[in-house]
C-alpha positions in Angstrom: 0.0 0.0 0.0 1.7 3.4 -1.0 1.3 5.5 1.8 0.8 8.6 -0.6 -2.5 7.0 -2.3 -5.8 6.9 -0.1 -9.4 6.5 -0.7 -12.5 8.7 1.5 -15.3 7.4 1.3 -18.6 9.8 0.8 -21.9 8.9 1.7 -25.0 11.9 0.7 -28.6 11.5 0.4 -28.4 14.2 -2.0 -26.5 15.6 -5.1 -23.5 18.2 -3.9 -24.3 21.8 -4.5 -20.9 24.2 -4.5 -20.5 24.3 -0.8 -20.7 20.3 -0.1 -17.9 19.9 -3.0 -16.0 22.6 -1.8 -16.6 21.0 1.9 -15.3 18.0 1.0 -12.4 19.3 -1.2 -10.7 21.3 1.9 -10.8 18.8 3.5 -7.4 16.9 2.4 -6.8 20.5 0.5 -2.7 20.1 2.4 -2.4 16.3 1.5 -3.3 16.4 -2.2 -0.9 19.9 -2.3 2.3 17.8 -0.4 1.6 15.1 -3.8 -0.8 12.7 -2.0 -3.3 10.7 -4.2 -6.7 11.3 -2.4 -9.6 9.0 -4.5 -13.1 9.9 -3.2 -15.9 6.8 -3.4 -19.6 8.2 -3.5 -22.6 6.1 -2.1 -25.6 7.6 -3.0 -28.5 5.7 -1.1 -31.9 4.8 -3.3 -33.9 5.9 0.0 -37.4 3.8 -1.4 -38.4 3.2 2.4 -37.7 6.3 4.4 -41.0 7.0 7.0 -42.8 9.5 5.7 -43.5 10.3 9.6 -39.8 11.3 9.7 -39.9 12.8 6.5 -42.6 15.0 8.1 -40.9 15.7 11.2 -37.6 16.7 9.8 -39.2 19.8 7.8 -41.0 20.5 10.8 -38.1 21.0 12.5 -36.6 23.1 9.9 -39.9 25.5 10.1 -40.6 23.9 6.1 -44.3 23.6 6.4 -44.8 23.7 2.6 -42.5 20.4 2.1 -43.8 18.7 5.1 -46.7 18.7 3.5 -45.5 17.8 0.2 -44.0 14.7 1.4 -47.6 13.4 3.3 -49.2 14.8 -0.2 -46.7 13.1 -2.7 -45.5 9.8 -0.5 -42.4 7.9 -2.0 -42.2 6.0 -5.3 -39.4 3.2 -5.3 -38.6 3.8 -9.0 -38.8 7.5 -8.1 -36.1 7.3 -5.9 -33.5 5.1 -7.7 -34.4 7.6 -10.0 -33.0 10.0 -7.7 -30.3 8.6 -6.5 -28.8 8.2 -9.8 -29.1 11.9 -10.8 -27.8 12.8 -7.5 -24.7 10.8 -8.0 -24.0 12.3 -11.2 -23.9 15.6 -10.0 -21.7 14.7 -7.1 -19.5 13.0 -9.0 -19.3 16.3 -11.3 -19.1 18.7 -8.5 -15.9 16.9 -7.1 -14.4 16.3 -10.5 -14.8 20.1 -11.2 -13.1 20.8 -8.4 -10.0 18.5 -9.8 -10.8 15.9 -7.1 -10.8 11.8 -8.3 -14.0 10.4 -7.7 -16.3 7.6 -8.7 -19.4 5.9 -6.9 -22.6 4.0 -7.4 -25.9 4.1 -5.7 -26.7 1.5 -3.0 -29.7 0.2 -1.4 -32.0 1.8 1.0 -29.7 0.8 4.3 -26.2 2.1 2.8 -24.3 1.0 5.3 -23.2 -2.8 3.6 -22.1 -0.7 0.9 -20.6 1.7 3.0 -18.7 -1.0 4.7 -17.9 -2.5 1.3 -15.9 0.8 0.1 -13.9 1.0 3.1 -12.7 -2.9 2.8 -12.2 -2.8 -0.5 -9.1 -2.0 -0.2 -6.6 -1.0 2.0 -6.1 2.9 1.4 -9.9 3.5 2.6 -8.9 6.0 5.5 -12.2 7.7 6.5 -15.6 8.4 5.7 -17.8 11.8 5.0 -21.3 11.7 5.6 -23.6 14.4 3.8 -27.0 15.1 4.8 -30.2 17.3 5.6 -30.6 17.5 9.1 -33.2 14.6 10.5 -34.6 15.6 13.3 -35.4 11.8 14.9 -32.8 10.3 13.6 -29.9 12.6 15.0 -31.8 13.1 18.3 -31.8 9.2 19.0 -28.7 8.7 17.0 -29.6 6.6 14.6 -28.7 8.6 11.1 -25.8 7.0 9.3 -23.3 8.8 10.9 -24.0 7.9 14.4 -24.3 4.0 12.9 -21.2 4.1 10.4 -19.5 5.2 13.9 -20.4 2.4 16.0 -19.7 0.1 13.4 -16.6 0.8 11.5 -13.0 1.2 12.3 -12.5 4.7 10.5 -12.8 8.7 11.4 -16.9 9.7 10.6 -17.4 13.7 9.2 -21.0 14.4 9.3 -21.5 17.1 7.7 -25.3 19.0 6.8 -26.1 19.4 3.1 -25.5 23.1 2.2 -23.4 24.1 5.0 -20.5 23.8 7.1 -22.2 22.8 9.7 -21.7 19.9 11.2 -24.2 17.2 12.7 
């Protein structure tokens, strides 16, 4: 294993908008300067079976009455959201690349952490892992999101970061 090549793993819920590529980017900003190889992995979950009672809650909680609503009114379509998750990983995956970052990735299936755990195995060089999402306000409260799970579970640093900010959950 060279000791100059790595891989970080990203998992988001949704596609990257300038400040969640440029989040992730300064991030190892000093590493890929001093020559190191950084290779980013992007898991991009097919959410088909999220609660729509969380759904609810969580724009609640961010005072978004109109898209609480909407996601009662509208529900969630399995096709709909591989859909989704496909466009969302392409524009990741351009949003890093435009930034001059390496990065490739696939979608995974509603849980994403066997995948995640897959990407950090799968080789050697996996060294961490960034997790990008909306604030949930059940989930973080009782600690079940993906970054409180991934922490429990998994042998490497966790970032959780919120969508759109530099926030961090």
């Amino acid at each position: 294993m060279d000791p100059n090549t790595w891989t970080v793993v990203v998992l988001t819920e949704e596609a990257f908008g300038d400040v969640d590529a440029r989040n992730v980017a300064e991030l190892h900003a000093d590493a890929r300067a001093a020559g190191d190889d950084v290779r980013h992995v992007v898991l991009v979950p097919a959410d088909t079976q999220r609660s729509l009672l969380a759904g609810f809650l969580d724009h609640l909680s961010l005072g978004e009455l109109k898209e609480a609503f909407a996601e009662v009114r509208e529900g969630r379509h399995p096709d709909g959201a591989r859909a989704d998750a496909e466009t969302a990983l392409a524009a990741t995956l351009a949003a890093l690349r435009s930034l001059g970052l390496t990065a490739e990735g696939r979608t995974t299936d509603d849980d994403p952490l066997p995948a995640v755990r897959d990407a950090l195995s799968d080789g050697p060089d996996a060294r961490e892992l960034v997790v990008v999402t909306r604030p949930h306000a059940v989930e973080d409260t009782l600690h079940t999101d993906w970054a409180s799970r991934a922490r429990d579970e998994f042998g490497v640093p966790v970032l959780h970061v919120y969508a759109g900010t530099t926030r961090l959950g």
